[in-house]
N, C-alpha and C positions, 0 to 999 in steps of 0.2 A: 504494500500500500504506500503512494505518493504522500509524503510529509509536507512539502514547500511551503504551504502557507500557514496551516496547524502543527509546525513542528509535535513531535515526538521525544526533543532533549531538551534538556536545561543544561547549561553549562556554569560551572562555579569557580570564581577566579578567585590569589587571593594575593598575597606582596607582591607586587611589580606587575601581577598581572598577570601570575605565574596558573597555569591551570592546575589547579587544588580539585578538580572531583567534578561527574558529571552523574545524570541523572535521564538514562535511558528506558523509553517504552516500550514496549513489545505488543500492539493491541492484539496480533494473533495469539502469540501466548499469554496474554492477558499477566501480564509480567514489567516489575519497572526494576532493571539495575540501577543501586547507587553503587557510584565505585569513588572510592578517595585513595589520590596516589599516595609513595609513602614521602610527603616532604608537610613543612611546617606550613600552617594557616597564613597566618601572619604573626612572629614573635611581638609585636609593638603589641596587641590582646591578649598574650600572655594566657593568663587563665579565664579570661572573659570570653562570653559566649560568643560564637565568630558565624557558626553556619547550624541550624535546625531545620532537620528533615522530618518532617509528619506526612503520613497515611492514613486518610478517614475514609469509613466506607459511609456508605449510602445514605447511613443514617445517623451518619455524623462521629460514630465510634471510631476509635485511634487502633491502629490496625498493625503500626510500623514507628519507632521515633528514633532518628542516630540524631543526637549533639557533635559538635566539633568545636574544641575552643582556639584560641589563636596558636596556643603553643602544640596544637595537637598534631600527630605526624606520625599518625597509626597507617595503616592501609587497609582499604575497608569494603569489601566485595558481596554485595547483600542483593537475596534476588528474593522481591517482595510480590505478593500477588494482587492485582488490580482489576476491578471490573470499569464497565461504562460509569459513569454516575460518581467514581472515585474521587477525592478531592487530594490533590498533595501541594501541602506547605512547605514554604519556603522563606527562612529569615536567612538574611546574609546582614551582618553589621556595616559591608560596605558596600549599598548598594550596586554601585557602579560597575562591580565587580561580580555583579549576577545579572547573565544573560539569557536571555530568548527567543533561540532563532537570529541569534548576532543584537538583539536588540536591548538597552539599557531597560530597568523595570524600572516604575515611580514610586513605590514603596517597598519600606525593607522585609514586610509580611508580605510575600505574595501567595496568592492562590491559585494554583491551575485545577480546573475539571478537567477529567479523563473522557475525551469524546469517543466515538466511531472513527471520527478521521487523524484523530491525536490530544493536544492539549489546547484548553482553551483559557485565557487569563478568567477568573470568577468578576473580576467587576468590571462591567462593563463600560470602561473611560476612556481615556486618550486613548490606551494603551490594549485595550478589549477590542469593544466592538469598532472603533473608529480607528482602529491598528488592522483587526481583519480586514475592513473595508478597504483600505489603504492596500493592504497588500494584493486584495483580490483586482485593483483595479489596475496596478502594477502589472499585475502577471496580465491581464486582459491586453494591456496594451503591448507588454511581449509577443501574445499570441497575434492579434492586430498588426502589426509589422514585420510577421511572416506569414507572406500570401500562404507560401505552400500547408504548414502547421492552420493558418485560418480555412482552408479550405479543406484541409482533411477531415473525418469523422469521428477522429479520435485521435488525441495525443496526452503525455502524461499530463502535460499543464492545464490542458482543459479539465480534466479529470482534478487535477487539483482545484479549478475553481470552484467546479460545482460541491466537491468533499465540504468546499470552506463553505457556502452557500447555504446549503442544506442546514448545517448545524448555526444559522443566524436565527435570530426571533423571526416570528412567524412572520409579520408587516414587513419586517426589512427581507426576507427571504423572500416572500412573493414577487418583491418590486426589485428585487436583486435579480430574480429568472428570470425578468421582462428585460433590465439592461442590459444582460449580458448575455442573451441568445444567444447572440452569434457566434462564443465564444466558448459553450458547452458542448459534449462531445454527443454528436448529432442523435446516438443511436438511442441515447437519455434521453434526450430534451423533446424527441419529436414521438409523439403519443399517438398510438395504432388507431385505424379507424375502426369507429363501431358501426356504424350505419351513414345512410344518403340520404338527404331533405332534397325534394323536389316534387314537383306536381305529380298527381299519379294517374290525371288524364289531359290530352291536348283534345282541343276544341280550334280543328283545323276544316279548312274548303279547300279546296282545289286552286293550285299557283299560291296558296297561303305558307307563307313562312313563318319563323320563329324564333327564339334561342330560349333552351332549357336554362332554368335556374338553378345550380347545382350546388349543394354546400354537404361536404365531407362533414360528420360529427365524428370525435368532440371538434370544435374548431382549430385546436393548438395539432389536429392530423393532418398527415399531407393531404391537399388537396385536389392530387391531378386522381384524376379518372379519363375512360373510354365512351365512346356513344356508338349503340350498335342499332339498327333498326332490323326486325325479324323479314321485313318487308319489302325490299327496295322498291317494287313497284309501286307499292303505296305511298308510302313515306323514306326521305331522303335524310340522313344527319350526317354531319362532318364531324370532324375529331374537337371543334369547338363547341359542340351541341347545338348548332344552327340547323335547323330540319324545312325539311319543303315537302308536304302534301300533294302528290302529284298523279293521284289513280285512286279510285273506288278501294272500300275491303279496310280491313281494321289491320292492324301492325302493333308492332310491340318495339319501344326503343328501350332497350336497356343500359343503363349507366353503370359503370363497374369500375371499383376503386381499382388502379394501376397499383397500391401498396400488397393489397388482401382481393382476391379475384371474389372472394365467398361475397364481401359486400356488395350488395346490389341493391338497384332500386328500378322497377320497371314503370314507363308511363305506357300509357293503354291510350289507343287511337283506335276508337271504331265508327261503322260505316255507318251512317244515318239517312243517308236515300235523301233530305233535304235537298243537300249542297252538293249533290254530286256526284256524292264519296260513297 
């Protein structure tokens, strides 16, 4: 599974900058490594609390806790279990020095949820939801300024966007799948048809023409379809659904989804001895 934009690590830095310990996910194995290499925190904290790692499950119980104080310089290789819903805390004493996805946090408490797609910051601020957003429009316009990646059906970063998309609030995630069509990976985004709207009889004469009104449900399916008429000598339809009545005797035009052939919708044209037909 693509991480890019809901990272799966924290990374935890700590004198000079030095990488003191990461914090890897596993959402197949429903598994999070902490690993702390074997060097000092930072000696300037001494015995003062430097790094706390918490695991709460679903229901808010502590599941997991490793302390690290500044003069600590154990080596620390722990594989914890984690489902969806999980929360893992994170105090670093110096912020600056705790990252996510290369990115600085705003507070020295942080909280990540454990999503489907990876991690997600818990408050949703600068740095949550207006940090995803950011990200996702990022990657959108990656995708955007490669024709060939835009016009494929599938590539990892689109699949990224949508991973990130999915897991926003319901209001911003609706109007997230409208802005960014063009840039989810088609096979997702574009919704099978279930049935055809259109008339289910034509009230034609002779030299009378037309065009069928055709709409594919749900709306968000492809919309091309075929037009067949059972009759040529009666009635005449082009691959636009424009038809011409041009002989006695009833006919049958059928419209048939080019996605799913099973969908059909037939209009009935019969002879009424009035007009001709």
């Amino acid at each position: 599974m693509s991480s890019f934009i809901n990272p799966a690590n924290i990374t935890i830095l700590g004198l000079a900058e030095w990488k003191i310990g990461d914090l890897n996910v596993d959402l197949e194995k429903e598994q999070l490594a902490v690993d702390f290499n074997k060097i000092q925190a930072n000696f300037w904290f001494s015995e003062d609390l430097y790094v706390k790692i918490q695991v709460l499950d679903a229901e808010g119980k502590e599941m997991y806790t490793k302390s690290r104080m500044g003069s600590s310089d154990n080596k620390v290789s722990d594989k914890v279990t984690i489902k969806e819903g999980y929360k893992i805390k994170v105090f670093h004493a110096e912020l600056e020095f705790l990252r996510f996805n290369n990115q600085k946090m705003v507070n020295e408490n942080t909280t990540f949820v454990v999503t489907k797609s990876g991690l997600q910051v818990e408050s949703l601020g600068a740095h949550g939801l207006d940090w995803v957003l950011a990200k996702i429009d990022d990657t959108a316009k990656q995708i955007r300024n490669n024709p060939s990646m835009l016009a494929s059906d599938y590539s990892t970063l689109k699949d990224d966007v949508l991973l990130a998309i999915q897991n926003l609030p319901e209001q911003t995630r609706a109007e997230a799948m409208i802005d960014y069509k063009d840039v989810l990976p088609k096979d997702l985004t574009q919704q099978k048809p279930t049935s055809i709207n259109a008339q289910s009889e034509l009230n034609a004469e002779t030299t009378n023409t037309g065009k069928l009104a055709v709409g594919v449900l749900p709306e968000a399916a492809d919309q091309n379809v075929n037009f067949e008429s059972s009759n040529q000598n009666v009635i005449k339809v082009d691959e636009n659904g424009k038809w011409q009545a041009i002989g006695k005797g009833g006919a049958v035009i059928t419209v048939t989804s080019k996605v799913d052939g099973h969908i059909k919708k037939n209009n009935y044209r019969e002879s009424n001895g009035k007009n001709g037909l």
